[in-house]
C-alpha positions, 0 to 999 in steps of 0.5 A: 497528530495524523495525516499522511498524504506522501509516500517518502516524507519522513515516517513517523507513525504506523499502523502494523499487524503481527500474524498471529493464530489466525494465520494458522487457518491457512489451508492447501484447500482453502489458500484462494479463499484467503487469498493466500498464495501458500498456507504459512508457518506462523513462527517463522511469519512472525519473526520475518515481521518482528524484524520488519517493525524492529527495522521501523522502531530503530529508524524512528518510527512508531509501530502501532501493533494490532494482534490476536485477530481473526482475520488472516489478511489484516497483516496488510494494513494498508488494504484497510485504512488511509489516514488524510490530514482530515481524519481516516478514510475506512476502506471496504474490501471485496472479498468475503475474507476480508469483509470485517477487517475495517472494524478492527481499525476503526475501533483503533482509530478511536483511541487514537482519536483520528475521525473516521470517514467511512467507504459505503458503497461499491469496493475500495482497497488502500492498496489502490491509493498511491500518493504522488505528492501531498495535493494528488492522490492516484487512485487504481481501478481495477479487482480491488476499487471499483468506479463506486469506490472511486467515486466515494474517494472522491466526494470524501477527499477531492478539493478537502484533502487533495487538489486531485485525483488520478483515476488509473484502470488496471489490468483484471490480473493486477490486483493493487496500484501499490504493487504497479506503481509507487513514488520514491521522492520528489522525482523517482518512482518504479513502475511495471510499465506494462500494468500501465496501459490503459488512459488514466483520468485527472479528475479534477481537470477531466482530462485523459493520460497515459501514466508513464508519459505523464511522469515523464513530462513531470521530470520523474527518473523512472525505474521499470521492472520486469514481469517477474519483478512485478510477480515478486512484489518489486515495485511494492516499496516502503519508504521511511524516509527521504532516500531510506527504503525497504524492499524483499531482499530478492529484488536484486536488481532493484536493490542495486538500482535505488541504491546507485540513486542514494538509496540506503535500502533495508532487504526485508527477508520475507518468504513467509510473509510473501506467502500471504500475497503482499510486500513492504507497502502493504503491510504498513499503514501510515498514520504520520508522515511531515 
């Protein structure tokens, strides 16, 4: 079984990659390139994300590991692949680094025997999908997605998979929808506000609207970070399950705000990990969620 089109129904199987040597291609000179903020230490990566994937497997889910790659950003997953209810939609990333990632998981998604449907042209990042609930799908332009690559979303998933698609333009210095915006249950998500200013589109309906307002009038309680909480990954958010959650143990105050609505949340220690420039979110790909 596959599909999921959701971000906090119940989790159940995910894709993950434990850093491994490549990580240790991470240099002072070529830390951009790689798209790293820092080089890493690889022993201490990989204990921050055992701790991760050991959280996931004690909450239930099952961890599809990959490993022994040479591709430093494979460690987020779901940069490379988002699984439909109709099979997995391979992404194709912009930058030289991260080229060749997606033949890593497609080789995965045939044993797994999930159909692979493939982006072609222009770029597209997971990254930039964020489901708002299992019919629509929000979809960032911006550094990662280009309107090629939304176009291809499109034609492959709109009026198959989902009834719509939110087509949201990004800042030049925001690089994914997922680390801006995401859906935390049926009526609460967290948003940096200000990543959020351009008119988005329905694409279904072509129709022009402003995010956080559009929310708002769908009955949305919305949580709102600040500059450096978005710096910090604050929004990038995984949920596990209904009101069970995982953020960097430094958000703090987002922390304390998910908890006063219910929210049982798991403080990922990643400072290694957020050396390589990503959160929570990033780092899982889901294959099942119900």
């Amino acid at each position: 079984m596959f599909g999921a089109q959701s971000e906090y129904l119940q989790l159940k199987k995910v894709i993950m990659h434990r850093p491994s040597d490549e990580v240790e291609l991470i240099t002072e000179s070529n830390v951009k390139e790689f798209l790293y903020r820092k080089p890493v230490s690889k022993k201490k990566m990989q204990k921050e994300h055992d701790l991760y994937t050991q959280f996931l497997k004690d909450e239930g889910v099952e961890v599809v590991l990959r490993d022994n790659t040479v591709c430093p950003n494979l460690l987020f997953t779901r940069d490379t692949a988002s699984v439909t209810k109709k099979g997995a939609v391979l992404m194709r990333p912009k930058f030289a680094a991260r080229f060749f990632e997606p033949l890593y998981l497609k080789k995965l998604f045939e044993t797994l025997h999930i159909p692979v449907m493939e982006i072609t042209r222009g770029c597209a990042e997971g990254g930039d999908l964020v489901y708002l609930n299992e019919d629509t799908l929000m979809v960032g332009i911006g550094p990662r997605t280009d309107l090629d690559g939304l176009q291809q979303i499109e034609d492959l998933l709109l009026g198959k998979t989902v009834k719509e698609i939110i087509a949201i333009p990004l800042p030049s210095w925001r690089v994914h929808l997922d680390g801006t915006l995401m859906i935390l249950d049926r009526n609460t998500a967290i948003m940096h506000s200000d990543s959020l200013i351009f008119p988005a589109k329905l694409l279904e309906e072509d129709e022009l609207i402003f995010v956080p307002e559009f929310l708002k009038d769908k009955g949305f309680d919305l949580i709102d970070v600040t500059d450096e909480e978005m710096k910090n990954f604050g929004p990038n958010i995984l949920v596990i399950n209904p009101h069970v959650a995982v953020s960097y143990s430094w958000n703090t105050r987002i922390i304390s705000e998910l908890e006063e609505r219910s929210f049982e949340v798991f403080p990922l220690q990643g400072h290694e990990l957020v050396k390589a420039a990503g959160g929570p979110h990033c780092m899982t790909c889901p294959v099942l969620r119900s």
